[in-house]
DSSP file (Angstrom, degrees, kcal/mol; ACC not computed):
  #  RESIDUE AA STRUCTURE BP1 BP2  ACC     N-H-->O    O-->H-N    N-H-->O    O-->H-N    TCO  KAPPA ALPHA  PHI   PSI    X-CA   Y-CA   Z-CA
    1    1 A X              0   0    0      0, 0.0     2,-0.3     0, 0.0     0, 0.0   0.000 360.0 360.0 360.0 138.1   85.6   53.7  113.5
    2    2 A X        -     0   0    0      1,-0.0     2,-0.3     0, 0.0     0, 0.0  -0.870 360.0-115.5-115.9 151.5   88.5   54.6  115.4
    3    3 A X        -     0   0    0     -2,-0.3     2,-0.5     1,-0.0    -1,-0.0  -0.617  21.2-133.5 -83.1 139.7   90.2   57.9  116.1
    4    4 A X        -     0   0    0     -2,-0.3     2,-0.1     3,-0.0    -1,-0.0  -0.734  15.9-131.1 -86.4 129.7   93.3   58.8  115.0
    5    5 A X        -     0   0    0     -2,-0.5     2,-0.3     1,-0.1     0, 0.0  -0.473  24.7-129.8 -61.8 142.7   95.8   60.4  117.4
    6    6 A X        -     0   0    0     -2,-0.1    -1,-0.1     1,-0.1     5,-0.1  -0.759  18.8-128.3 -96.9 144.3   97.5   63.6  116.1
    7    7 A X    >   -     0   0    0     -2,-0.3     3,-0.7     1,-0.1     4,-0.1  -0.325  24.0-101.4 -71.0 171.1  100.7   63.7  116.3
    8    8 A X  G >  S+     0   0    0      1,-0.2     3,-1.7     2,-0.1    -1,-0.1   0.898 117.3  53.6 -54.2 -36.9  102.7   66.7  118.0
    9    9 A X  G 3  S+     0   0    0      1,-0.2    -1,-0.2     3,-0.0    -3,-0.0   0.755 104.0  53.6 -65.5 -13.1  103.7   68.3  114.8
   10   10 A X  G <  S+     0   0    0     -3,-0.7     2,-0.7     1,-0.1    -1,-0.2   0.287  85.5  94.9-111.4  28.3  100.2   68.5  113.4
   11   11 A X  S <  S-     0   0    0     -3,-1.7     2,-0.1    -4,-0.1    -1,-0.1  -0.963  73.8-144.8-125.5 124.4   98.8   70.3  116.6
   12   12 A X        -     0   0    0     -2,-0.7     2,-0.8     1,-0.0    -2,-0.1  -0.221  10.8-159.0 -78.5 143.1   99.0   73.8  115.6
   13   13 A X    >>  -     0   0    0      1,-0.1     3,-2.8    -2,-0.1     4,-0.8  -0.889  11.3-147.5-124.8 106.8  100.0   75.8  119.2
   14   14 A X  G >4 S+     0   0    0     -2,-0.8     3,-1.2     1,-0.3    -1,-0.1   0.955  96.2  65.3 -50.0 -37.4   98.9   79.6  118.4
   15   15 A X  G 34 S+     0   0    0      1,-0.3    -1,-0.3     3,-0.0    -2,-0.0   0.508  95.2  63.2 -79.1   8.2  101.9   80.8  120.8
   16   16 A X  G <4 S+     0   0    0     -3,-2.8     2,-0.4     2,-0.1    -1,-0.3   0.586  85.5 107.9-116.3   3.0  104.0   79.3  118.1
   17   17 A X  S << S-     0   0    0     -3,-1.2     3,-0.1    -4,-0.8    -3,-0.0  -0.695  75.4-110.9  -7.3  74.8  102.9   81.6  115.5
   18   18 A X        -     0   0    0     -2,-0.4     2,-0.4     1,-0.1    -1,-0.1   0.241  49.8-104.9 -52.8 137.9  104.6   84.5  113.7
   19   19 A X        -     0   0    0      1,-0.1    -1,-0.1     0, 0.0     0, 0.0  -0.410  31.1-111.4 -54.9 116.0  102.9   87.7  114.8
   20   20 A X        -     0   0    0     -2,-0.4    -1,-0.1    -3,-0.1     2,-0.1   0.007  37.4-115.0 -52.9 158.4  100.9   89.0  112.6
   21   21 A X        -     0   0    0     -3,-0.1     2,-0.5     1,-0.0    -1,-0.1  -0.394  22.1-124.8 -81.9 159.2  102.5   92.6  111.1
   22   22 A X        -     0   0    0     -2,-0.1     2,-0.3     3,-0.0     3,-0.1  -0.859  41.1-108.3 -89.1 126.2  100.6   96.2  111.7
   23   23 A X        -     0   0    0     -2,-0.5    -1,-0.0     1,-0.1     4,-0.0  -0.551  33.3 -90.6 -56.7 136.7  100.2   97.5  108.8
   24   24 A X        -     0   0    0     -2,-0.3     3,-0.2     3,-0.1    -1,-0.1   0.035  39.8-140.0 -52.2 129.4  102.2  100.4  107.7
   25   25 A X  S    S-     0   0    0     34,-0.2    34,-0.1     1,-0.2    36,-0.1  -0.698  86.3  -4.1 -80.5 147.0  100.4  104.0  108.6
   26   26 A X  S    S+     0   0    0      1,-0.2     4,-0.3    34,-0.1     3,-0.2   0.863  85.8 166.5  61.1  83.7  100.6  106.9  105.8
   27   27 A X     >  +     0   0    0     -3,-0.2     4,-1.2     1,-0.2    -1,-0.2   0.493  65.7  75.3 -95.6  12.4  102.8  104.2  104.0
   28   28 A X  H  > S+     0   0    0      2,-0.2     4,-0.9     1,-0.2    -1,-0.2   0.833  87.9  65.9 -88.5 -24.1  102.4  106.3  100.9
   29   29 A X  H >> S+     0   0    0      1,-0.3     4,-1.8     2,-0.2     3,-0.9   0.912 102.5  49.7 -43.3 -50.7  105.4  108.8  103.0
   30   30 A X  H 3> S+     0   0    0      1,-0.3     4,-1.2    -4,-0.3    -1,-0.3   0.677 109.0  45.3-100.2  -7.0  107.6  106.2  102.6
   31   31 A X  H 3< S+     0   0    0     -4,-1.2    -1,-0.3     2,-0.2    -2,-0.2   0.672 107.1  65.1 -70.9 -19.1  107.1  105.5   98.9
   32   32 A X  H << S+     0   0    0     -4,-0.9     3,-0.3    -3,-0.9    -2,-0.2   0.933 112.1  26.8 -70.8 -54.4  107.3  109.0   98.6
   33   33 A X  H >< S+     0   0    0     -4,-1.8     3,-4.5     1,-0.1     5,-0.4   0.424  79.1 128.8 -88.8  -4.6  111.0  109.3   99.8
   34   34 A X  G ><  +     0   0    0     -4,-1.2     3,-1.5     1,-0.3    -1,-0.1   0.773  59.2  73.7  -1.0 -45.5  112.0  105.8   98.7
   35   35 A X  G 3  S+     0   0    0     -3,-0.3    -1,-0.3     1,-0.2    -2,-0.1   0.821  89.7  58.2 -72.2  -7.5  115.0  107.4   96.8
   36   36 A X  G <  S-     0   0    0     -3,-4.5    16,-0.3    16,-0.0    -1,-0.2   0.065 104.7-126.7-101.3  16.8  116.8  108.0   99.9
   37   37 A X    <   -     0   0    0     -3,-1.5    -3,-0.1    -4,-0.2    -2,-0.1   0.375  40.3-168.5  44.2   1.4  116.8  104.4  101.1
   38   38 A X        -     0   0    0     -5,-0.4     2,-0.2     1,-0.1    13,-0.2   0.363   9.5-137.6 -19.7 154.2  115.3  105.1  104.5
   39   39 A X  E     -A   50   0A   0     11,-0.7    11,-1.0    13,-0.1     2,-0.4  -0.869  10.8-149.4 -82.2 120.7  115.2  102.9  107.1
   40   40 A X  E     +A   49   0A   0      9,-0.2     2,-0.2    -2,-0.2     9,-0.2  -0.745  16.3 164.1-105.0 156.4  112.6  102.0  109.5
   41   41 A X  E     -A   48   0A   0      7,-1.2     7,-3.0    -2,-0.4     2,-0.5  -0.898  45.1 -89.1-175.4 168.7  112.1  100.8  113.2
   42   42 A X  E     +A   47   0A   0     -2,-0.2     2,-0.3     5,-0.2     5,-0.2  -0.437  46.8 174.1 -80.9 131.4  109.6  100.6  115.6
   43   43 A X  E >   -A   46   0A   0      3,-1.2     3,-2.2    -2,-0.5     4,-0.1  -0.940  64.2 -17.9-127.9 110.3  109.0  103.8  118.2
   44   44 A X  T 3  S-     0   0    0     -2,-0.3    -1,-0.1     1,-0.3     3,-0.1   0.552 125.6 -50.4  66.6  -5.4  106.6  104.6  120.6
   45   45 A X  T 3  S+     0   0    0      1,-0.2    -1,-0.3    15,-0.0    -3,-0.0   0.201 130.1  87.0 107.8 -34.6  103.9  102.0  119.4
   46   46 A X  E <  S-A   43   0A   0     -3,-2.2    -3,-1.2    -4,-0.1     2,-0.4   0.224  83.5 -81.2-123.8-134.5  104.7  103.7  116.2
   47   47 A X  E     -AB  42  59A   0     12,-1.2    12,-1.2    -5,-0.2    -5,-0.2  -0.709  28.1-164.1-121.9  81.5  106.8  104.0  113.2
   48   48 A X  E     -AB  41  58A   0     -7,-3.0    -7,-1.2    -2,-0.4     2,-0.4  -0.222   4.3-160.6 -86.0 149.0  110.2  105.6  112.6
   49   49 A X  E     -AB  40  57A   0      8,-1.6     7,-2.2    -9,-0.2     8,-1.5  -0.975  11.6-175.5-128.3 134.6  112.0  106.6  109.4
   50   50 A X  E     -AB  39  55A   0    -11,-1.0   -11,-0.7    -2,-0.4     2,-0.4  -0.788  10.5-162.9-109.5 158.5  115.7  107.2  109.5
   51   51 A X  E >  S- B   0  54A   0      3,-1.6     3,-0.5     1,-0.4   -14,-0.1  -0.912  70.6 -41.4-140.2 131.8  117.6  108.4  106.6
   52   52 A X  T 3  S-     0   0    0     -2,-0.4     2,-1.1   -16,-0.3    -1,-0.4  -0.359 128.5 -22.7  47.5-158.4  121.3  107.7  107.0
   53   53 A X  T 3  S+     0   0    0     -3,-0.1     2,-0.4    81,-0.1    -1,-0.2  -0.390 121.9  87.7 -79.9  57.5  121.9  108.6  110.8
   54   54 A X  E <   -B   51   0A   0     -2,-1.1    -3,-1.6    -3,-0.5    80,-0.3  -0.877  65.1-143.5-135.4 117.6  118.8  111.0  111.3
   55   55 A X  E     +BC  50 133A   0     78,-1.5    78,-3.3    -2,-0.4    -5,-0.2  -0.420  29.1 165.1 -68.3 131.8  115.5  110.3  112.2
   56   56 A X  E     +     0   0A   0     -7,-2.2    18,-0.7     1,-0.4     2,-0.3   0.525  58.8  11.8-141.4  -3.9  113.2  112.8  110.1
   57   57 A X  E     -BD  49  73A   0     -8,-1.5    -8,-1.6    16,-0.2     2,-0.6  -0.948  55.8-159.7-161.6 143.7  109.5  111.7  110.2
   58   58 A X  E     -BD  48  72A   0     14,-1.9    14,-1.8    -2,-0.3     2,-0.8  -0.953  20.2-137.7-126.1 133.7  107.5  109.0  112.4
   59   59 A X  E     -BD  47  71A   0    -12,-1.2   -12,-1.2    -2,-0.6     2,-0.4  -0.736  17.9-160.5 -83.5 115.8  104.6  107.9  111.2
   60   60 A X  E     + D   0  70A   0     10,-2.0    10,-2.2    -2,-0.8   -34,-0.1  -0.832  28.6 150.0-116.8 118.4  101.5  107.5  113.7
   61   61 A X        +     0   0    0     -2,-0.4     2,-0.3     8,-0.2     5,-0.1  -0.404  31.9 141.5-165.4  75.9   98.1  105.4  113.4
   62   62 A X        -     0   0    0      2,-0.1     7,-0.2     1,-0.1     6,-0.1  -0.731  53.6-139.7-108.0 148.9   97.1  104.5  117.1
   63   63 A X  S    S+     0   0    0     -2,-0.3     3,-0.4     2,-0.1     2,-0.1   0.680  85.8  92.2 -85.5  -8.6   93.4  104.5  118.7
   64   64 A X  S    S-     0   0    0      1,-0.3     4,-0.1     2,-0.1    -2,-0.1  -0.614 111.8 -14.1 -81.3 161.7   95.1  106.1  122.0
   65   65 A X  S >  S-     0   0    0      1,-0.2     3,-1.3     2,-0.1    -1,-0.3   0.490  71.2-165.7 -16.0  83.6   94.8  109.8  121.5
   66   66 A X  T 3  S+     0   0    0     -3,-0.4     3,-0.4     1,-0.3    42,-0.3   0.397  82.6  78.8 -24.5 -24.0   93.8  110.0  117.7
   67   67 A X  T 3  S+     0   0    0      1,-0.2    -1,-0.3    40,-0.1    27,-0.1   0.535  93.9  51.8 -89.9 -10.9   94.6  113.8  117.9
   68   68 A X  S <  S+     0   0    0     -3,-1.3    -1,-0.2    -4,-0.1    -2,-0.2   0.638  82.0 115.4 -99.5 -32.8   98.4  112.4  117.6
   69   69 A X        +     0   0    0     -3,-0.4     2,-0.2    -7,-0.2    39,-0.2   0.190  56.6  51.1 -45.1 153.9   97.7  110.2  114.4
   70   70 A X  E    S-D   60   0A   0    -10,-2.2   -10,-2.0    37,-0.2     2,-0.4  -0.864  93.8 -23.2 125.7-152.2   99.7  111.5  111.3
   71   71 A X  E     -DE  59 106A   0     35,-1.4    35,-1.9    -2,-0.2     2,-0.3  -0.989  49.6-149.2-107.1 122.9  103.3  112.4  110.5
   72   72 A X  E     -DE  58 105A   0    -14,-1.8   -14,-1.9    -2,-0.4     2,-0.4  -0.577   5.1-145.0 -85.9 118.1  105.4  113.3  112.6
   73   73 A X  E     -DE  57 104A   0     31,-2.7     2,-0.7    -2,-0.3    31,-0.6  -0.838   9.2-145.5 -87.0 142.2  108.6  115.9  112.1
   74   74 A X        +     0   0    0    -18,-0.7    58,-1.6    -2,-0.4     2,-0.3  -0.855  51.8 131.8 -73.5  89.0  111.7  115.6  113.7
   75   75 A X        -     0   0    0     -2,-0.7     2,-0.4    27,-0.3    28,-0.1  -0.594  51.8-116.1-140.4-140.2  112.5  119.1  114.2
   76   76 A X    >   -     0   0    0     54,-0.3     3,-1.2    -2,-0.3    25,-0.1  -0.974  39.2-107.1-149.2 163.9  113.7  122.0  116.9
   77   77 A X  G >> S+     0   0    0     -2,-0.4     3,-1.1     1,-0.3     4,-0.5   0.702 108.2  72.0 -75.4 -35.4  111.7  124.7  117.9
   78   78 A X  G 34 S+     0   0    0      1,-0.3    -1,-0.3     2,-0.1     4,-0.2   0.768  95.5  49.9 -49.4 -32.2  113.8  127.2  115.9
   79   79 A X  G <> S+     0   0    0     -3,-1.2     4,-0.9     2,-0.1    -1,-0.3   0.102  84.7 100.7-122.1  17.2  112.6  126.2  112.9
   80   80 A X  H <> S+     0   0    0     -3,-1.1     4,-3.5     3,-0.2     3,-0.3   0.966  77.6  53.2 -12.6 -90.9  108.8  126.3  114.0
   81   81 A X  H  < S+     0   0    0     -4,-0.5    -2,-0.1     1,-0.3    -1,-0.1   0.754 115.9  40.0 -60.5 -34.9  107.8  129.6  112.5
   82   82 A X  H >> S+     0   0    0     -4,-0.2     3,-1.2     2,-0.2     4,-0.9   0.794 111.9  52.9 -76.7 -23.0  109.1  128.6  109.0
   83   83 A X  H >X S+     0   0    0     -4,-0.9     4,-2.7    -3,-0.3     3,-1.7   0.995 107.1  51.6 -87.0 -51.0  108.0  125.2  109.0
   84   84 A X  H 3< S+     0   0    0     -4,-3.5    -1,-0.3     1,-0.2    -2,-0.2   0.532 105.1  63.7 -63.2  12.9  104.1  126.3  110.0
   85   85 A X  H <4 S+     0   0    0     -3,-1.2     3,-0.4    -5,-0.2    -1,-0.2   0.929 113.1  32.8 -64.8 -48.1  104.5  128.8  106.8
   86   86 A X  H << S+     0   0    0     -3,-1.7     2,-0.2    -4,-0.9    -2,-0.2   0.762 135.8  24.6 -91.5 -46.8  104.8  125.8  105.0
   87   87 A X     <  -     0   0    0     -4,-2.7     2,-0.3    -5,-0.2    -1,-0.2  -0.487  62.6-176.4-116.5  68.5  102.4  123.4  107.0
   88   88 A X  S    S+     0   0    0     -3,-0.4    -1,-0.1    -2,-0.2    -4,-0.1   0.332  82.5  50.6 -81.5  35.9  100.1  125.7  108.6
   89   89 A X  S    S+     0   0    0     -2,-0.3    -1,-0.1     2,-0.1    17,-0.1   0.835  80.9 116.3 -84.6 -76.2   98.1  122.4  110.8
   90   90 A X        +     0   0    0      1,-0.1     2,-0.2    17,-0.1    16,-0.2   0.627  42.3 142.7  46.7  99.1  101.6  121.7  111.5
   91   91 A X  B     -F  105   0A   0     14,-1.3    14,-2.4     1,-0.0    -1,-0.1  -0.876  54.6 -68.5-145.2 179.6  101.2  122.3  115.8
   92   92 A X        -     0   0    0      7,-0.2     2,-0.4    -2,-0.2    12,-0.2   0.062  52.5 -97.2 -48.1 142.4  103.0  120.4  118.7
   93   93 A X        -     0   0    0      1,-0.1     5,-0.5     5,-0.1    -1,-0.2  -0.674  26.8-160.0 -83.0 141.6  102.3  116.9  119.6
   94   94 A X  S >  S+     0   0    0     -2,-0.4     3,-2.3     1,-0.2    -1,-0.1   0.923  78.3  72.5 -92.9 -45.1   99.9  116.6  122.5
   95   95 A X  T 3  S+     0   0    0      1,-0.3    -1,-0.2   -30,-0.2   -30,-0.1   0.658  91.4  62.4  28.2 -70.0  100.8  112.9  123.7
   96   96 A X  T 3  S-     0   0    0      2,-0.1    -1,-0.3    -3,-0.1    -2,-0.1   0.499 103.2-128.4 -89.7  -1.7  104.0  114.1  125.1
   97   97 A X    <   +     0   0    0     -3,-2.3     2,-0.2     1,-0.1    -2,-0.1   0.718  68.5 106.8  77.2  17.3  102.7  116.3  127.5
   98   98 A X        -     0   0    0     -5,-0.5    -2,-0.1     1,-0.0    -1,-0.1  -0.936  66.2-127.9-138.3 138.6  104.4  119.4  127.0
   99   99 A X  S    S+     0   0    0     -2,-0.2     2,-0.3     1,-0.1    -7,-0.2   0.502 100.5  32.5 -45.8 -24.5  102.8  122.9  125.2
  100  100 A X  S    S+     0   0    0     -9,-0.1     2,-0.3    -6,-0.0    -1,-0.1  -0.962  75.3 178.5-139.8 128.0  105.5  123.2  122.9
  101  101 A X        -     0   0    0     -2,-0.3    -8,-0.1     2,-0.2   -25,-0.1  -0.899  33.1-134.5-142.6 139.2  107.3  120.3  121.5
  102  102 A X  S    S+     0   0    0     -2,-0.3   -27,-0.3   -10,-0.1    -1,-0.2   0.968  91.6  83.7 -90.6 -32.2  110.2  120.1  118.9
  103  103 A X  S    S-     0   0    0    -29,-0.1     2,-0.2   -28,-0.1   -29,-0.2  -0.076  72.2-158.2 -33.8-174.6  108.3  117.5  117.4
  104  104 A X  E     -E   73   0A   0    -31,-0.6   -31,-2.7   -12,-0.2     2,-0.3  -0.760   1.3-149.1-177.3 138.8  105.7  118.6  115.0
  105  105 A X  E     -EF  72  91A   0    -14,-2.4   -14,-1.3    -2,-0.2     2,-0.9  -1.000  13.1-158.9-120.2 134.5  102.7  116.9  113.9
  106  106 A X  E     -E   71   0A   0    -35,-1.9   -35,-1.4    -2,-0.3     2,-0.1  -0.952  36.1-131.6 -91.3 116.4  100.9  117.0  110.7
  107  107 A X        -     0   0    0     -2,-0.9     3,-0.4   -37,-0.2   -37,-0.2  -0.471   6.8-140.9 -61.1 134.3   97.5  115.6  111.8
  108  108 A X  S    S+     0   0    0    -42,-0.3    -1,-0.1   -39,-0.2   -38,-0.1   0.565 109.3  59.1-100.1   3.2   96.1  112.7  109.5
  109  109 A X  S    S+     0   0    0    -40,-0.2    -1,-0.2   -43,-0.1     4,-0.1   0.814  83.1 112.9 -93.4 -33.5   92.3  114.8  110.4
  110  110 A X  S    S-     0   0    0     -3,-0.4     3,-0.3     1,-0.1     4,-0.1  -0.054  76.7-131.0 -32.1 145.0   94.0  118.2  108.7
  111  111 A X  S    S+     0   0    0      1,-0.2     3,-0.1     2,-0.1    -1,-0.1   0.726 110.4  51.1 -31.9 -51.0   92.2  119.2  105.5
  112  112 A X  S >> S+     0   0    0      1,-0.2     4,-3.5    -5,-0.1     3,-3.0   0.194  80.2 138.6-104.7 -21.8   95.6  119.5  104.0
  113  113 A X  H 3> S+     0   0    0      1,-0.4     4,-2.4    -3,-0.3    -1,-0.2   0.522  71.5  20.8 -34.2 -56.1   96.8  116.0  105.1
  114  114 A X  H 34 S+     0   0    0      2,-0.2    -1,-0.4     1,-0.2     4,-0.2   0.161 117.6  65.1-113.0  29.3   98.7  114.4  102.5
  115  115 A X  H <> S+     0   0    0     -3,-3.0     4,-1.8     2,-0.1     5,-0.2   0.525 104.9  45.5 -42.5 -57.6   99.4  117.4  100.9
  116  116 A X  H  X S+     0   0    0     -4,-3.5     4,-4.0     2,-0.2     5,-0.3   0.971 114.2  48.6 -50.3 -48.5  101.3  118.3  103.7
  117  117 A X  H  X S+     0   0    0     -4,-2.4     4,-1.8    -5,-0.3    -3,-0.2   0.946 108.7  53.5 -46.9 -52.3  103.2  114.8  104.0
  118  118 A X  H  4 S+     0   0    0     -4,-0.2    -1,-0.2     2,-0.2    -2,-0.2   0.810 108.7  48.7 -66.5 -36.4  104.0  114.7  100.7
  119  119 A X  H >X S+     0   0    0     -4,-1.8     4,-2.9     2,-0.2     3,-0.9   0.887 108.1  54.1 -69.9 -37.9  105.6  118.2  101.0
  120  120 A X  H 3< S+     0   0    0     -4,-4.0     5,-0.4     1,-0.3    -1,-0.2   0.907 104.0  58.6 -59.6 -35.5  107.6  117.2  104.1
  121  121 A X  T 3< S+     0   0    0     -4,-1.8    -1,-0.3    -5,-0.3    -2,-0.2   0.541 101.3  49.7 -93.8  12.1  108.7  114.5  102.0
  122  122 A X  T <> S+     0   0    0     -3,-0.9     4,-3.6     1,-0.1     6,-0.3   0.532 111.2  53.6 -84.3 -23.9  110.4  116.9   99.0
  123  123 A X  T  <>S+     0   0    0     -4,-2.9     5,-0.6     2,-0.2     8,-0.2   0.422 105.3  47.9-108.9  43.6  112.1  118.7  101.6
  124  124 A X  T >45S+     0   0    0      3,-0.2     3,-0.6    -3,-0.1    -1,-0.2   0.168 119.1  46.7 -66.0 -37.6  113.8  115.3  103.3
  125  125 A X  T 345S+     0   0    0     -5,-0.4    -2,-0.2     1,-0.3    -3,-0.1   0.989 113.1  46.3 -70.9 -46.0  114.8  114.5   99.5
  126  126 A X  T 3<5S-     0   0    0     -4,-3.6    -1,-0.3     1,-0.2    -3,-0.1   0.693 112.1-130.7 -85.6   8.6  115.9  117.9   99.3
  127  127 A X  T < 5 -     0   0    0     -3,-0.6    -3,-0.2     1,-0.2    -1,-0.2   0.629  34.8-179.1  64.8  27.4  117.9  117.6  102.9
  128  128 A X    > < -     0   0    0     -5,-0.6     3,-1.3    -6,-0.3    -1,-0.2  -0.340  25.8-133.2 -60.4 145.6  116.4  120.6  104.0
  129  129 A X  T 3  S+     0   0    0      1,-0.2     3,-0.3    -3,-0.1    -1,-0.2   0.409  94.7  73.3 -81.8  17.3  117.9  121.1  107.4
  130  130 A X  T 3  S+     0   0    0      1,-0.2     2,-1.1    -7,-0.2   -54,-0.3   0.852  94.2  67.0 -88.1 -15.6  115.0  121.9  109.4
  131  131 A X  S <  S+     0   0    0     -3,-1.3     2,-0.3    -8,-0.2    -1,-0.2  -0.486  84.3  35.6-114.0  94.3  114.1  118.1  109.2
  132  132 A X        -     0   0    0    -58,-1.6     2,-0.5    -2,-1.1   -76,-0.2  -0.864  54.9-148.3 159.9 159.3  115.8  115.5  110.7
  133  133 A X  B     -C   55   0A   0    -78,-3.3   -78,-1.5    -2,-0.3     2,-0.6  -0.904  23.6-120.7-155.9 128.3  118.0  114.7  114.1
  134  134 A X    >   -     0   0    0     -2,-0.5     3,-1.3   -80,-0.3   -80,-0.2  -0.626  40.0-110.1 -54.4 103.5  120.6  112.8  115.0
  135  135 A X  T 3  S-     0   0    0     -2,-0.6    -1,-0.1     1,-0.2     3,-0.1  -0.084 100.4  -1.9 -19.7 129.1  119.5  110.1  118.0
  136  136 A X  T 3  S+     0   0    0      1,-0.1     2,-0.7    -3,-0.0    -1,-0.2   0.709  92.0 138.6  70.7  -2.8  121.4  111.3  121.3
  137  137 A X    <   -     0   0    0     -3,-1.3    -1,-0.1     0, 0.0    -3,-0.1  -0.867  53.5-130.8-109.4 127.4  123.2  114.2  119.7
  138  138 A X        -     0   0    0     -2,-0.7     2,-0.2    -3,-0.1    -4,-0.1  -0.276  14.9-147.9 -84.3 161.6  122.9  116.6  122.1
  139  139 A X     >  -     0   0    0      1,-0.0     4,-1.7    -2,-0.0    -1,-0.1  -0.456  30.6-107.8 -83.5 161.6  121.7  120.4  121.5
  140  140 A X  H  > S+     0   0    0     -2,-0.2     4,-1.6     2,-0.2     3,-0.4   0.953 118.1  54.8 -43.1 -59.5  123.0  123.3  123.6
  141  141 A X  H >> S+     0   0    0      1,-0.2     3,-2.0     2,-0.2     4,-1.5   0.930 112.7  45.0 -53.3 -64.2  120.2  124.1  125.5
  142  142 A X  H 3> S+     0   0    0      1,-0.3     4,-1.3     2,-0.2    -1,-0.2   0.672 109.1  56.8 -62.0 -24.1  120.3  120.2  126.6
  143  143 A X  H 3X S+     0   0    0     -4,-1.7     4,-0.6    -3,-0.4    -1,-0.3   0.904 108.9  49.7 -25.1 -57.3  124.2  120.6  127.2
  144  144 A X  H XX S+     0   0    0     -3,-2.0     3,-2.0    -4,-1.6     4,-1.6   0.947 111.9  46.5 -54.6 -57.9  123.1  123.6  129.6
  145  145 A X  H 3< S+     0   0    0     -4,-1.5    -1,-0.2     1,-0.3    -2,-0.2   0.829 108.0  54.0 -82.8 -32.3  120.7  121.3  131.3
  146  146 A X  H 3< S+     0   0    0     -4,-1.3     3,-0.5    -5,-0.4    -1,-0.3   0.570 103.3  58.9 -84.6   3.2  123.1  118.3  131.7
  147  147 A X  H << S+     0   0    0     -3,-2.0    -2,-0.2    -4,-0.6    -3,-0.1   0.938  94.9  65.1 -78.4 -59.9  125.9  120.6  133.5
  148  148 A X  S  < S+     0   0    0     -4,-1.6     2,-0.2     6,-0.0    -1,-0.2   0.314  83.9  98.2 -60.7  25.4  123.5  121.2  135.9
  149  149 A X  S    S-     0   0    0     -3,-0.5     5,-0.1     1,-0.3    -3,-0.0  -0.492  79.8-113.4 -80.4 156.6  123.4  117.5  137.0
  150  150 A X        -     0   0    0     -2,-0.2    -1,-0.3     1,-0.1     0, 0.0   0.228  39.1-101.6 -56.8-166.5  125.3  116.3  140.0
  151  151 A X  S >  S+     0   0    0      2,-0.1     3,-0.7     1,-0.1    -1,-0.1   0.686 125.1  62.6 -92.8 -26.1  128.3  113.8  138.9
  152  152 A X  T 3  S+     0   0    0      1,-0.2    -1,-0.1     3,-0.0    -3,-0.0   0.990 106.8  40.7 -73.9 -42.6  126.0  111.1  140.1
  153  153 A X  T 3  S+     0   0    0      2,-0.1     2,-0.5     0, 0.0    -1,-0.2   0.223  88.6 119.4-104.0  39.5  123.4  112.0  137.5
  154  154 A X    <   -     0   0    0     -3,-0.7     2,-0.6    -5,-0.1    -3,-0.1  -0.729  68.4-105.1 -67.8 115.1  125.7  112.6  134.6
  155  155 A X              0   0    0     -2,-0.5    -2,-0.1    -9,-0.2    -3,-0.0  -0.612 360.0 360.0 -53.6 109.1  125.5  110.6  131.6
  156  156 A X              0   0    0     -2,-0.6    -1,-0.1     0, 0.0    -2,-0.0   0.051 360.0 360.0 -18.5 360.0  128.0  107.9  130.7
């Protein structure tokens, strides 16, 4: 018996492979707000929802600090104290490494979890303004903070 030579096409090369996909985290968020056409792209390792030009929620399901896992708000620090009326797990993301953070995380370990998600996603349908940010679009305070740069470290 003789062997048959394989040809090149029928030797499978693993680096020529589509990557398999991550499965979506919390994907139930984005069925939830569906009516708004959102948008995704990938952030951090994780998962970002735009609607129209504003990022309003990222979605999180990592093994590196777990404490991080959940949905993520897009908000400002102003709007804090109403939004933990609403979400009261609702505290800073720890990840980024500062004590107060205008993100907000609903944590996927909360009691409350996807009760809360689900509520963050009636008030994106409803536009509420506390959720959502323009990429790049600058705040005051960060105005303030880019004057004091030299010329050399001035943004373009």
């Amino acid at each position: 018996m003789t062997k048959r030579k394989r040809s090149s096409e029928e030797v499978l090369d693993a680096s020529m492979l589509p990557k398999p996909r991550k499965p979506i985290p919390h994907a139930f968020v984005l069925d939830a707000i569906s009516g708004l056409s959102p948008y995704t792209r990938p952030m951090f390792g994780c998962l970002a929802i735009y609607v129209k030009e504003k990022i309003v929620l990222i979605l999180r399901d990592k093994p590196t600090n777990p404490a991080d896992n959940g949905v993520w708000l897009a908000t400002t620090q102003e709007h804090h104290r109403s939004l933990r009326r609403e979400f009261p797990n609702m505290r800073s993301i720890q990840v980024l490494g500062k004590a107060v953070t205008g993100w907000q995380v609903l944590p996927v370990d909360a009691p409350d979890f996807e009760s809360a998600a689900l509520r963050a996603c009636e008030l994106v349908l409803a536009g509420d303004p506390r959720i959502g940010k323009i990429p790049g679009a600058r705040t005051p305070k960060s105005r303030s903070k880019a004057a004091g740069r030299s010329s050399k470290q001035k943004r373009l």
